[in-house]
TORFI-886830 format. One record per residue (C-alpha): residue number from 1; residue in one letter; z, x, y. Coordinates in nm, 4 decimals. Example, Ala and Ser with C-alpha at 12.3 -4.5 7.8 and 13.67 -1.06 7.14 Angstrom:
REM residues 2
+-----+---+----------+----------+----------+
:   k : r :       zz :       xx :       yy :
+-----+---+----------+----------+----------+
:   1 : a :   0.7800 :   1.2300 :  -0.4500 :
:   2 : s :   0.7140 :   1.3670 :  -0.1060 :
+-----+---+----------+----------+----------+
END
This chain:
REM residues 276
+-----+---+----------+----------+----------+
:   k : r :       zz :       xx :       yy :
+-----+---+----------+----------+----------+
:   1 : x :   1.6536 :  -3.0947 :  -6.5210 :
:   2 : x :   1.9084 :  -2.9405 :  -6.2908 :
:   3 : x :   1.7388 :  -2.6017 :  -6.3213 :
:   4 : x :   1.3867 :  -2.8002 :  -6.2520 :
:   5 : x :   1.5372 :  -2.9576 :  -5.9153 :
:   6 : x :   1.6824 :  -2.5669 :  -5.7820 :
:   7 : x :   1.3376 :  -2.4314 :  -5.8457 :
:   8 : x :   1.1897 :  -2.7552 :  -5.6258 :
:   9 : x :   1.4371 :  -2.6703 :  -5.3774 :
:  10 : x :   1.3829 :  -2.3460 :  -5.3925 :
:  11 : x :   1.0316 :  -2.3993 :  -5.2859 :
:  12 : x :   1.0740 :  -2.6139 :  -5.0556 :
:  13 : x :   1.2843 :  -2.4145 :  -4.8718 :
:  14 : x :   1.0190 :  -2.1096 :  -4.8930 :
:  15 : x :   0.7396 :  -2.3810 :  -4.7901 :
:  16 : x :   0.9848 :  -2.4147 :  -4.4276 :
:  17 : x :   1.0317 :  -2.0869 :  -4.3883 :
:  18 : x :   0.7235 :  -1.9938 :  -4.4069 :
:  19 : x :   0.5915 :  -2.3046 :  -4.1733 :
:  20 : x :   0.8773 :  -2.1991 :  -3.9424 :
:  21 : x :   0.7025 :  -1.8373 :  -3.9138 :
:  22 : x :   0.3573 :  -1.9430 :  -3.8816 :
:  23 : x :   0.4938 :  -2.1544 :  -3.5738 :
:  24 : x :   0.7126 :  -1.8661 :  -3.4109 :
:  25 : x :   0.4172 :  -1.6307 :  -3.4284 :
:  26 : x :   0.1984 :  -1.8907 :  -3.2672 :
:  27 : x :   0.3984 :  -1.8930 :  -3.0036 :
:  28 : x :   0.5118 :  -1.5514 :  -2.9399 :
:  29 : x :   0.0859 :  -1.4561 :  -2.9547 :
:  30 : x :   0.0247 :  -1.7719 :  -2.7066 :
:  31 : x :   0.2953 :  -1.6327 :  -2.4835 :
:  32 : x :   0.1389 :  -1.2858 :  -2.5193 :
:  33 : x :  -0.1640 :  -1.4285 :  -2.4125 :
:  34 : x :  -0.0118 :  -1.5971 :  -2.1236 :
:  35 : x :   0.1278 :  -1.3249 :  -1.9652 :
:  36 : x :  -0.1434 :  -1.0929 :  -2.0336 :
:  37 : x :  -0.3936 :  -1.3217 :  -1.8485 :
:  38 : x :  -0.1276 :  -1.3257 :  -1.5426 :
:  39 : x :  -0.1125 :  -0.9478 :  -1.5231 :
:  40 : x :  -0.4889 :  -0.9539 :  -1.5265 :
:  41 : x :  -0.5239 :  -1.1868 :  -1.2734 :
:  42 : x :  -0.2914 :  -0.9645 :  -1.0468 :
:  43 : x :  -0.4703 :  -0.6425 :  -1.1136 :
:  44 : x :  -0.6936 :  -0.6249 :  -0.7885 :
:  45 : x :  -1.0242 :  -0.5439 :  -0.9311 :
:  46 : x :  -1.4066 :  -0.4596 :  -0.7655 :
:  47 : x :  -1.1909 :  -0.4225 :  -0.4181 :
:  48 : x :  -1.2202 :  -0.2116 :  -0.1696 :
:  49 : x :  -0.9681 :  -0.0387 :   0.0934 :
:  50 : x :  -0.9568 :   0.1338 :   0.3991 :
:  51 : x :  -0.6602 :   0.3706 :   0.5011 :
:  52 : x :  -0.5901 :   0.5504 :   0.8500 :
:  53 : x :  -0.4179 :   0.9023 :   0.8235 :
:  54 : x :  -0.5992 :   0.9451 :   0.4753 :
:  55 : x :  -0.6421 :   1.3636 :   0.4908 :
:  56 : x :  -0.2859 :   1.4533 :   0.3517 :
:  57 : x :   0.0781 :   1.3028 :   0.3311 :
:  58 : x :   0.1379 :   0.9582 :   0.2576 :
:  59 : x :  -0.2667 :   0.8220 :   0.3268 :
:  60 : x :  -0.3716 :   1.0672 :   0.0863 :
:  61 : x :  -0.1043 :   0.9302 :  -0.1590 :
:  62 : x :  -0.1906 :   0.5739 :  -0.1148 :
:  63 : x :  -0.6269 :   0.7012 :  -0.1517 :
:  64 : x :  -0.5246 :   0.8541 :  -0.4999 :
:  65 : x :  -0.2779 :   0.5642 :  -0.6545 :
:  66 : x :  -0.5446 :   0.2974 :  -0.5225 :
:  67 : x :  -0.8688 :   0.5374 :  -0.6688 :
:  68 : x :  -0.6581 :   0.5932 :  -0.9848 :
:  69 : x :  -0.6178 :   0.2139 :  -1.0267 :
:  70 : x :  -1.0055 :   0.1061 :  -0.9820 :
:  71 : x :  -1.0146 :   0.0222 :  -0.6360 :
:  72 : x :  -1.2620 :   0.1762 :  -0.3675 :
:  73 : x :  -1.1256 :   0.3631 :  -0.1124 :
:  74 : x :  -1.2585 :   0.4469 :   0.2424 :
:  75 : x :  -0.9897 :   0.6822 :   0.4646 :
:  76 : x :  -1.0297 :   0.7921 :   0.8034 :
:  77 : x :  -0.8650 :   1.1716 :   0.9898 :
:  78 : x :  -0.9328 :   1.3397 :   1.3099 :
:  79 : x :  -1.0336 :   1.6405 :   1.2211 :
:  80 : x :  -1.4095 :   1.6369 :   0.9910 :
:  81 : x :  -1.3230 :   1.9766 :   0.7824 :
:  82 : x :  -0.9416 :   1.7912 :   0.7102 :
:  83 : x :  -1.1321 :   1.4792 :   0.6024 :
:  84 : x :  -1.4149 :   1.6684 :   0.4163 :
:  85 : x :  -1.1468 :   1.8824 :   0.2178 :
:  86 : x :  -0.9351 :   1.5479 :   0.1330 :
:  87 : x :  -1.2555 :   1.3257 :   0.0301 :
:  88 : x :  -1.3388 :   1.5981 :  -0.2307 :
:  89 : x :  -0.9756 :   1.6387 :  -0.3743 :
:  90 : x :  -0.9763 :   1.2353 :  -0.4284 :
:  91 : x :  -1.2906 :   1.2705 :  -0.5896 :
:  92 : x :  -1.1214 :   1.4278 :  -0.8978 :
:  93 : x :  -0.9942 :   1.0725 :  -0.9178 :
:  94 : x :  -1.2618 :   0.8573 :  -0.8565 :
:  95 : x :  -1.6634 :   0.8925 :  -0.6919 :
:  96 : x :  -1.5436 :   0.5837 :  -0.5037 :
:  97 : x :  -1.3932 :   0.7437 :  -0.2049 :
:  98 : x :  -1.5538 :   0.7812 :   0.1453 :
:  99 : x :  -1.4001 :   0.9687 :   0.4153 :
: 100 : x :  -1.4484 :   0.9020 :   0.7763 :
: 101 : x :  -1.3767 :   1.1216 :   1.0805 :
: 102 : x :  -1.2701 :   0.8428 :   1.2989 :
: 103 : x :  -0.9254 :   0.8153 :   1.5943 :
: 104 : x :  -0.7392 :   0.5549 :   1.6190 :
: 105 : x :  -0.6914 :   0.5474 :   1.9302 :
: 106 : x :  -1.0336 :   0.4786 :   2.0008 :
: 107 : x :  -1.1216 :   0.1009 :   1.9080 :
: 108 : x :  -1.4954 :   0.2235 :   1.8849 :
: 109 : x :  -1.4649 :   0.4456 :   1.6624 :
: 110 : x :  -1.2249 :   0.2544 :   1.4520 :
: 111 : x :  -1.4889 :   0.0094 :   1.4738 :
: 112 : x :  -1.7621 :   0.2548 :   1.3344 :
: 113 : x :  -1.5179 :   0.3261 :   1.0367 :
: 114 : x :  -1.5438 :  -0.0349 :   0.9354 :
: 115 : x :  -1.8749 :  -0.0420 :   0.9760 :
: 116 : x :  -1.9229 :   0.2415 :   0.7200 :
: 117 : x :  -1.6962 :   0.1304 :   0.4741 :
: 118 : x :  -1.8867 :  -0.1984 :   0.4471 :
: 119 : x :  -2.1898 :  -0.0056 :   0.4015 :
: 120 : x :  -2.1307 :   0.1803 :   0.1188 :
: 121 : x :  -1.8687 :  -0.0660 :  -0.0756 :
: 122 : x :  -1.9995 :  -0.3911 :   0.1080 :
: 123 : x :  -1.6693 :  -0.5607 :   0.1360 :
: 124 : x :  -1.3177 :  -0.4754 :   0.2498 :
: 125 : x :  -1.0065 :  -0.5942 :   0.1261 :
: 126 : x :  -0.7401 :  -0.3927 :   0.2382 :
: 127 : x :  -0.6680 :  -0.2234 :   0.5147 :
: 128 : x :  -0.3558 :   0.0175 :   0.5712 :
: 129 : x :  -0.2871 :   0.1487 :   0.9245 :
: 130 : x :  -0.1076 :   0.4873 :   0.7768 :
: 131 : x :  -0.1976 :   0.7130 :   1.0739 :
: 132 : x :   0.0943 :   0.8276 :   1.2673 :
: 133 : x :   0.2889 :   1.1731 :   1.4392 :
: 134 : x :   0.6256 :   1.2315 :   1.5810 :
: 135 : x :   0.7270 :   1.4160 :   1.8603 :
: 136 : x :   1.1095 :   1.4749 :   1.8701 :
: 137 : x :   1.2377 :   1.5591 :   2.2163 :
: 138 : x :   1.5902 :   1.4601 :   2.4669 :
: 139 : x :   1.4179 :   1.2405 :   2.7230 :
: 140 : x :   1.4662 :   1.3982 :   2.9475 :
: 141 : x :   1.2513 :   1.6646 :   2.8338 :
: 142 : x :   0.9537 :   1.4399 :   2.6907 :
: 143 : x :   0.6539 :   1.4778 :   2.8699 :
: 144 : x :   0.4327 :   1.1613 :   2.9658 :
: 145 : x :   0.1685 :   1.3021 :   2.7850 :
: 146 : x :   0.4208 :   1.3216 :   2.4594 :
: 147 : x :   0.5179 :   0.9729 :   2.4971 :
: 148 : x :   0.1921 :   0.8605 :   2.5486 :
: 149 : x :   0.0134 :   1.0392 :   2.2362 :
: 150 : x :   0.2802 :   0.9131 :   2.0429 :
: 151 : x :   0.2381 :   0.5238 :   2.1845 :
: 152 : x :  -0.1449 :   0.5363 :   2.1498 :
: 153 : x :  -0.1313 :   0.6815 :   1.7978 :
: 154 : x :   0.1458 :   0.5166 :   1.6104 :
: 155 : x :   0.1323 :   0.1323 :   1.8220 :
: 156 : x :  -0.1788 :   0.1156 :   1.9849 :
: 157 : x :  -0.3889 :   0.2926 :   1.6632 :
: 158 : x :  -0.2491 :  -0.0041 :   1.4287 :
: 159 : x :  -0.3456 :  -0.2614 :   1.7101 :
: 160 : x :  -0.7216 :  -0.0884 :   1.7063 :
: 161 : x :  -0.7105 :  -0.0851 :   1.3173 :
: 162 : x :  -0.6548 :  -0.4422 :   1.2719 :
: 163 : x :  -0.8885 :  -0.5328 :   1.5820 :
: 164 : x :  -1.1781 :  -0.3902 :   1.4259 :
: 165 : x :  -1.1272 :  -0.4809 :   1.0643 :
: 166 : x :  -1.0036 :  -0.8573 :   1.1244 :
: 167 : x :  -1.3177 :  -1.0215 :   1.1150 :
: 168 : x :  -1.3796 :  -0.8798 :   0.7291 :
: 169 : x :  -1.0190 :  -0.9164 :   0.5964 :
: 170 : x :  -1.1030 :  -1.3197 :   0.7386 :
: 171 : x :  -1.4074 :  -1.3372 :   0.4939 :
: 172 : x :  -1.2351 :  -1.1473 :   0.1870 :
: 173 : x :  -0.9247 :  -1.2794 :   0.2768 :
: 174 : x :  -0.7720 :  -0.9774 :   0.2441 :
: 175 : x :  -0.4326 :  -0.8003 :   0.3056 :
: 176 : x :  -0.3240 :  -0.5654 :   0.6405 :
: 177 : x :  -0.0373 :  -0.3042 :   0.5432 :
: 178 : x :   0.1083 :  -0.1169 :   0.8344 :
: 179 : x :   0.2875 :   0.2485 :   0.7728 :
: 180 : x :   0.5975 :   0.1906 :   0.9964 :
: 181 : x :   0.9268 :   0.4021 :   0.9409 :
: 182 : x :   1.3102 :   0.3103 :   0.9112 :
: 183 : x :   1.3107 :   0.4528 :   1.2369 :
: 184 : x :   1.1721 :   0.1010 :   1.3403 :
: 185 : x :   1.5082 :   0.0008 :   1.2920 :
: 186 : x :   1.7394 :   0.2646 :   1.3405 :
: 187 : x :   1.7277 :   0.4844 :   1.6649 :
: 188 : x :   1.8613 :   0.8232 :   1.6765 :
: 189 : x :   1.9002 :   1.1244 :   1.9327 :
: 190 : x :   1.5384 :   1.2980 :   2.0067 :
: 191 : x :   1.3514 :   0.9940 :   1.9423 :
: 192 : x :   1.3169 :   0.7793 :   2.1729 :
: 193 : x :   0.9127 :   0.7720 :   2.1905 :
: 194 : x :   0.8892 :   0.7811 :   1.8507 :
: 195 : x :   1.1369 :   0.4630 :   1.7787 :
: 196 : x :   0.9973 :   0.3254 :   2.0666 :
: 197 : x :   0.6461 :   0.3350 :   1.8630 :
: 198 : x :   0.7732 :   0.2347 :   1.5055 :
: 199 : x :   1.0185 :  -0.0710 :   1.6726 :
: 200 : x :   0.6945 :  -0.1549 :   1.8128 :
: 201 : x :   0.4514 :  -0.1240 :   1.4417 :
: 202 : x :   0.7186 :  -0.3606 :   1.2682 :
: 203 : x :   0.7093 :  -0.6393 :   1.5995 :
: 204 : x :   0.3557 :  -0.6017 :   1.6160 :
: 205 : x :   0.3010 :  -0.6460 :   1.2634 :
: 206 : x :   0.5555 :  -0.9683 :   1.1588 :
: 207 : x :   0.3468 :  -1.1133 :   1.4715 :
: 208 : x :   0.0398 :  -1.0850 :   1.3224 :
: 209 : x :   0.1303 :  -1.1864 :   1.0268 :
: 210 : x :   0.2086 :  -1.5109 :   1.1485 :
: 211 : x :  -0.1075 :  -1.5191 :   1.3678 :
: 212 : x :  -0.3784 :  -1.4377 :   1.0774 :
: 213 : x :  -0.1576 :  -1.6491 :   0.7828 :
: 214 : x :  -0.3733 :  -1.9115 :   0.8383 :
: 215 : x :  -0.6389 :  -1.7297 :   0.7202 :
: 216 : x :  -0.4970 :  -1.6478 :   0.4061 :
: 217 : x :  -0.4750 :  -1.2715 :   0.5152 :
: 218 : x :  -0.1536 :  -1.1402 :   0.4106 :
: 219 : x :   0.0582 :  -0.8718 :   0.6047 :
: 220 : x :   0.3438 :  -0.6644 :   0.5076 :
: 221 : x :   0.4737 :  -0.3531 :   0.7449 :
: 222 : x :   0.6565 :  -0.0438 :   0.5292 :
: 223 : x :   0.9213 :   0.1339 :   0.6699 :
: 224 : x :   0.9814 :   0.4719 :   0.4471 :
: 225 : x :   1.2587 :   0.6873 :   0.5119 :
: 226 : x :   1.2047 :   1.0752 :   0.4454 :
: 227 : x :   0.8809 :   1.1523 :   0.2674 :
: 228 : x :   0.7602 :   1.5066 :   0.1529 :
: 229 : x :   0.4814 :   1.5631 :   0.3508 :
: 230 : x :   0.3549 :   1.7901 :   0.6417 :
: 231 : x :   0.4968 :   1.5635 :   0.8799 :
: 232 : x :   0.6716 :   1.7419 :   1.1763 :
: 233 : x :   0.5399 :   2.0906 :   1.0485 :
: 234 : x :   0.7277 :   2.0543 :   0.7049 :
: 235 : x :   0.5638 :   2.2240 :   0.4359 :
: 236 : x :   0.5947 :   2.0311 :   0.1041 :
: 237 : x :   0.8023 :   2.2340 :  -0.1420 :
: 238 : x :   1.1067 :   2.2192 :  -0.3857 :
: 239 : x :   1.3501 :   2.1808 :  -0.1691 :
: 240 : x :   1.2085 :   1.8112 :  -0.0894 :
: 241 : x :   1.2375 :   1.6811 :  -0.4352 :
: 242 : x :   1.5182 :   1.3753 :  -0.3213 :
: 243 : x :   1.2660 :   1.2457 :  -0.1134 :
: 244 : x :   0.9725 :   0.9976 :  -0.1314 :
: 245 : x :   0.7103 :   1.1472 :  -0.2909 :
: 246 : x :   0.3349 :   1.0389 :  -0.1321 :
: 247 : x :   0.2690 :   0.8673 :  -0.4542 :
: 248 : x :   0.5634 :   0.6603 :  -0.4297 :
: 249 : x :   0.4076 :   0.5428 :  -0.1184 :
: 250 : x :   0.0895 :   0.4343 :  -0.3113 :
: 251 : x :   0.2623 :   0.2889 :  -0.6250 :
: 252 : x :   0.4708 :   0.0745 :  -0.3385 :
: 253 : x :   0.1206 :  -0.0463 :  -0.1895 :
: 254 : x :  -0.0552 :  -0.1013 :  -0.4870 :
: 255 : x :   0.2588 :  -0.3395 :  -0.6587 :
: 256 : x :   0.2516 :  -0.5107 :  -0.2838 :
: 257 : x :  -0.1334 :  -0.5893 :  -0.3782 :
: 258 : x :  -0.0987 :  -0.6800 :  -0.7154 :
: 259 : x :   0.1524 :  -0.9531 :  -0.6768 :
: 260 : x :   0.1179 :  -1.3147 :  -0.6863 :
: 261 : x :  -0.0897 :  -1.4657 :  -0.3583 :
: 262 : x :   0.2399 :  -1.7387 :  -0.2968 :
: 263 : x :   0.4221 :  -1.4177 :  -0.2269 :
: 264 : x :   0.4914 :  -1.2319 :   0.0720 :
: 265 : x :   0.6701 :  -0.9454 :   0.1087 :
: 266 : x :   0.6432 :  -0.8937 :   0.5053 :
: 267 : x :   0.9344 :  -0.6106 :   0.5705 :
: 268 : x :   0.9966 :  -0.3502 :   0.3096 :
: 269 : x :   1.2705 :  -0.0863 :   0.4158 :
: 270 : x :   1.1681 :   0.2014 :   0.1387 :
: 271 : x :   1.4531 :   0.4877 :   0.0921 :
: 272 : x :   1.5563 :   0.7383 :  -0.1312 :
: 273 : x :   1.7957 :   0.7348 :  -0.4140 :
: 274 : x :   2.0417 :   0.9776 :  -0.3063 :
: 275 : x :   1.9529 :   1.1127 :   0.0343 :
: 276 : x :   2.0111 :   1.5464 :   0.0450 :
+-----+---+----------+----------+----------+
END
């Protein structure tokens, strides 16, 4: 009798256990599922983008994260053999790139760029005003011609950008990204037209972001400390391994894009690790 009872204890025991497992991997798989359909629904998909400064450096970064990732990309450059060279290279990543010889500082033509990325992806989602130079004189010594192709590229280009693509990111309700620089916070000797420029990117763009909110357009402005890129006349090489690599840049914009619409990240100071 006794041995009868342990045996239906036993059992019953077993019978728990195994109801207790059933349960637990119920819920682990319906919490798989869960979060698997959230990082779906922040994966951008069948959108399309539009990047100033897209020939080299940190546009051409941003082009090959965002092409590598599914979404359409449209980039703009001065100079039609730069942008002709860059649209083939970001073809090895995707046939959904379109390059544009466009200025931006020339609303027209900025404009026309729109206008041709709607025609061949017939949308636009995202637009990042990436174009940019740096001229790095006493001031004494900087020209008004300096100061003033620094002003009309770096603040007056981003103005131009936004002007002419507003009226699409209103119907896609899309998201305006802005390429400043931690010089837009910190000034230093030799730069007082280019901190001048990049003060004026991160005012300019935490104003608009206000202003087109209540569209349900998002805005964030990045301010990167030292990438590797050909800015200034640097040539890329080993010896700029500590800093922000281009496709940092792009993995940076394409986490700002995937996360959840309640958030807003509106200033993002970006730096390296452990500056040379």
């Amino acid at each position: 009798m006794k041995q009868k009872t342990e045996k239906l204890l036993r059992n019953s025991l077993k019978n728990k256990l195994l109801i207790n497992l059933s349960i637990y991997k119920a819920l682990q798989l319906k919490r798989f599922c869960y979060f698997r359909e959230l990082k779906f629904k922040s994966m951008p998909e069948n959108k399309v983008a539009y990047i100033t400064g897209g020939t080299k450096g940190i546009g051409f970064g941003i082009a090959r994260i965002l092409l590598e990732n599914g979404i359409s990309v449209a980039f703009s450059g001065r100079k039609r053999d730069d942008v002709e060279k860059a649209e083939e290279d970001l073809k090895k990543y995707s046939e959904n790139v379109l390059g544009i010889v466009s200025d931006v500082r020339n609303l027209e033509s900025e404009k026309e760029a729109v206008k041709y990325t709607v025609a061949k992806f017939g949308r636009l989602d995202f637009v990042i005003a990436n174009a940019g130079l740096g001229i790095f004189k006493p001031v004494d010594e900087l020209s008004a011609q300096e100061w003033n192709d620094m002003i009309e590229t770096n603040l007056t280009g981003v103005f131009y950008t936004l002007k002419a693509s507003v009226e699409e990111l209103k119907k896609t309700e899309g998201y305006y990204i802005t390429v400043s620089s931690l010089a837009g916070a910190n000034f230093f000797e030799n730069g007082t037209g280019y901190n001048a420029s990049k003060f004026g990117v991160v005012g300019f763009t935490q104003a608009a972001m206000i202003d087109l909110r209540k569209y349900n357009i998002k805005s964030t402005v990045i301010m990167p400390g030292s990438v590797a890129t050909n800015f200034n006349g640097n040539i890329p090489s080993e010896k700029d391994s500590w800093k922000i690599q281009p496709e940092d840049m792009g993995n940076l914009v394409l986490d700002i894009l995937k996360m959840n619409p309640r958030v807003l990240p509106s200033k993002i100071e970006f730096r390296a690790t452990k500056p040379a």
